[in-house]
C-alpha positions as CSV (number, residue, x, y, z in Angstrom):
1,X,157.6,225.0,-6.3
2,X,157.2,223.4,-9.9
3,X,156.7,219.5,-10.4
4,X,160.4,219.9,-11.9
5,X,161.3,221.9,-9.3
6,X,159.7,219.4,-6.9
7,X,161.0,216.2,-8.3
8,X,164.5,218.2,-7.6
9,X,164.5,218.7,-4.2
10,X,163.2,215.0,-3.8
11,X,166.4,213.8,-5.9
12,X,168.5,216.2,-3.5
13,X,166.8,215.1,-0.4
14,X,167.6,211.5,-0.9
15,X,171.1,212.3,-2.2
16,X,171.5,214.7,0.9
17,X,170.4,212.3,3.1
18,X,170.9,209.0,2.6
19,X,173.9,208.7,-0.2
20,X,176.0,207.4,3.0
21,X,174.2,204.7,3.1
22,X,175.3,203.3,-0.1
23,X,172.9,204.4,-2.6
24,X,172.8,206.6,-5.8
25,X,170.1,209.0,-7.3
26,X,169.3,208.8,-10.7
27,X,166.9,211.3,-12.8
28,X,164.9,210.9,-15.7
29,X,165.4,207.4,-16.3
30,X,163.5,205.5,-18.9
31,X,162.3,201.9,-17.4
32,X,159.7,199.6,-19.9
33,X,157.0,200.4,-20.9
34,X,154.0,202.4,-18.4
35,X,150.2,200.6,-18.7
36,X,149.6,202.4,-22.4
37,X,152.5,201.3,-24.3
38,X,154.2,204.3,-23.9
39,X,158.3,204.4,-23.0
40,X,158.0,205.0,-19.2
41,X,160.5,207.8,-17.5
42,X,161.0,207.9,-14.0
43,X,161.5,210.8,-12.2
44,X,163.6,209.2,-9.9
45,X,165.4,205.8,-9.6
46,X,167.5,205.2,-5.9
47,X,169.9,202.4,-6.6
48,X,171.8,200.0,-4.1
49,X,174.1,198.3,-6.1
50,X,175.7,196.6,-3.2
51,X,172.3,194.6,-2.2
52,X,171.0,194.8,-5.7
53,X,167.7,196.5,-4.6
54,X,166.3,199.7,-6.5
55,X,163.2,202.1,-5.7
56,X,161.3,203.9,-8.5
57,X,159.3,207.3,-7.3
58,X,157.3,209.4,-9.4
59,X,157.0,213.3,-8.3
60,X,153.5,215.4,-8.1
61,X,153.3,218.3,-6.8
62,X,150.4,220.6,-6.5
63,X,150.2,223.8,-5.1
64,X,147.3,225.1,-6.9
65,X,144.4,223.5,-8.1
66,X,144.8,222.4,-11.7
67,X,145.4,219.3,-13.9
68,X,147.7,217.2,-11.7
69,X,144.7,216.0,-10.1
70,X,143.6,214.0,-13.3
71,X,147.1,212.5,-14.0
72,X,147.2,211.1,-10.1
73,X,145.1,207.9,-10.9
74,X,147.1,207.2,-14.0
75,X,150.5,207.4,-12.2
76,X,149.6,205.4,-9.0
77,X,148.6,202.8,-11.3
78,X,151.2,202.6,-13.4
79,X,153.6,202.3,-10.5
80,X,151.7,199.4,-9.6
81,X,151.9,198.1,-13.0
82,X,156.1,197.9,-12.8
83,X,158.2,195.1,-12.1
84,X,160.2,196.8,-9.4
85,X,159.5,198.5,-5.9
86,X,157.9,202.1,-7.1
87,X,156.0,204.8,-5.2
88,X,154.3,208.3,-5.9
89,X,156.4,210.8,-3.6
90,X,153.5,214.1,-3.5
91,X,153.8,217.3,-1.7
92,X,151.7,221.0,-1.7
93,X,148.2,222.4,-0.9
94,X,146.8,222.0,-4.2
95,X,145.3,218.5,-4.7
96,X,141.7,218.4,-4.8
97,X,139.9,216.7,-1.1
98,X,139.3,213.7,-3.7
99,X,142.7,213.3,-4.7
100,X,144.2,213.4,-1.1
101,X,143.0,210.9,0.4
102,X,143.4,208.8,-3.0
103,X,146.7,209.3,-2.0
104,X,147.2,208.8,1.6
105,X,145.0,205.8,1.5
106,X,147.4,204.8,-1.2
107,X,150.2,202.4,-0.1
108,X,152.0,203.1,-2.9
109,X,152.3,207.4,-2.3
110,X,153.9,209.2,0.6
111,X,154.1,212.4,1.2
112,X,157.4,214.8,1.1
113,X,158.1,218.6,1.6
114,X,160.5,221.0,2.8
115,X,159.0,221.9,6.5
116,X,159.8,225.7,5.6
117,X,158.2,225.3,1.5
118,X,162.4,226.1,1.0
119,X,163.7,224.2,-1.9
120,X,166.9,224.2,-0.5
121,X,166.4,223.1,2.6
122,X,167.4,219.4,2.4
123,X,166.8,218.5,6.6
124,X,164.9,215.6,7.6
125,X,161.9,216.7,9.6
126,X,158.0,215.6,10.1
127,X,157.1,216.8,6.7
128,X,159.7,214.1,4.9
129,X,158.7,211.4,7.5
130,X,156.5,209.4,5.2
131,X,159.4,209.2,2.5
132,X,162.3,208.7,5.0
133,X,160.1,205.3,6.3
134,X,159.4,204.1,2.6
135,X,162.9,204.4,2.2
136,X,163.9,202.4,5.2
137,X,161.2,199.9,4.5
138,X,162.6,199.1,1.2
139,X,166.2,199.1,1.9
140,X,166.1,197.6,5.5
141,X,167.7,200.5,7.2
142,X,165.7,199.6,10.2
143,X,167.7,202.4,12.6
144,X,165.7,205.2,10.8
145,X,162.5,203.6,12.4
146,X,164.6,203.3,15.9
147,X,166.2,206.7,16.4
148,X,166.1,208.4,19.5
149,X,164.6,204.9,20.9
150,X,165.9,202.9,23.5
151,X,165.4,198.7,23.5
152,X,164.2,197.0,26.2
C-alpha cells in the first residue's frame, strides 16, 4: 500500500466505522499555515459538527525503507504546532528502528492497518486499536473503551 493508498483506507476506515456516530471525513483539506510558512494540507480532517470538535491526522506509511523516515520529525511537529487536536496515523514494516519508537513514544501518532495488509478490508481489529482509542479520546465515545466490559 502507497501513502495515498494508505491515507485512503484511513479515510474509509473512519467513514466505515464511525460515520454513525455523527461525524464526517474530509480529504485533502488545507488548514493555516504548517511550521515553515507553507499552506498546510491535511490528509484527513474528522468533523463533529454537532459538538463542534474536529481531529486532524496526517498519513505515513512505510513498507520499505526509504525517505518517509526523514519527513516523520517534520510532520509530528507540525501537528503539534496546529491549533486544533491533530495526530500522525502510521502503518507498515518499513520505518527505520529509529523512527518507530519516535513514533510510538509519540503521543501525538498511533498506529493503523488492515490486520490482513487488505486495503479493503475496513473491520475494526487489534491492528486499528490505537486509532479507534484516539478517536474515542477526542470525541468522548467512551463505550469504545468499555466494550465487551461489564461495570461493577
Amino acid at each position: 500500500m502507497n501513502g495515498t493508498q494508505y491515507a485512503n483506507w484511513v479515510g474509509q476506515y473512519i467513514k466505515s466505522n464511525f460515520s454513525n456516530r455523527g461525524v464526517s471525513v474530509f480529504t485533502e483539506v488545507y488548514m493555516g499555515k504548517s511550521i515553515i510558512g507553507k499552506n498546510r494540507r491535511v490528509d484527513i480532517l474528522v468533523l463533529d459538527e454537532e459538538n463542534n470538535k474536529a481531529v486532524a491526522i496526517e498519513c505515513k506509511c512505510q513498507n520499505v525503507s526509504g525517505t518517509a523516515d526523514e519527513k516523520v520529525p517534520y510532520t509530528l511537529n507540525d501537528a503539534s504546532a496546529m491549533q486544533m487536536d491533530s495526530y500522525v496515523v502510521y502503518g507498515g514494516e518499513g520505518f527505520s528502528k529509529g523512527i518507530t519508537h519516535m513514533l510510538e513514544a509519540s503521543e501525538l501518532a498511533c498506529y493503523a492497518m488492515p490486520s490482513d495488509g487488505n486495503e479493503n478490508n475496513f473491520n475494526r481489529t487489534a491492528s486499528t486499536k490505537e486509532l479507534d482509542q484516539l478517536l474515542a479520546m477526542r470525541f468522548s465515545w467512551w463505550d469504545i473503551f468499555t466494550e465487551n466490559k461489564t461495570a461493577l
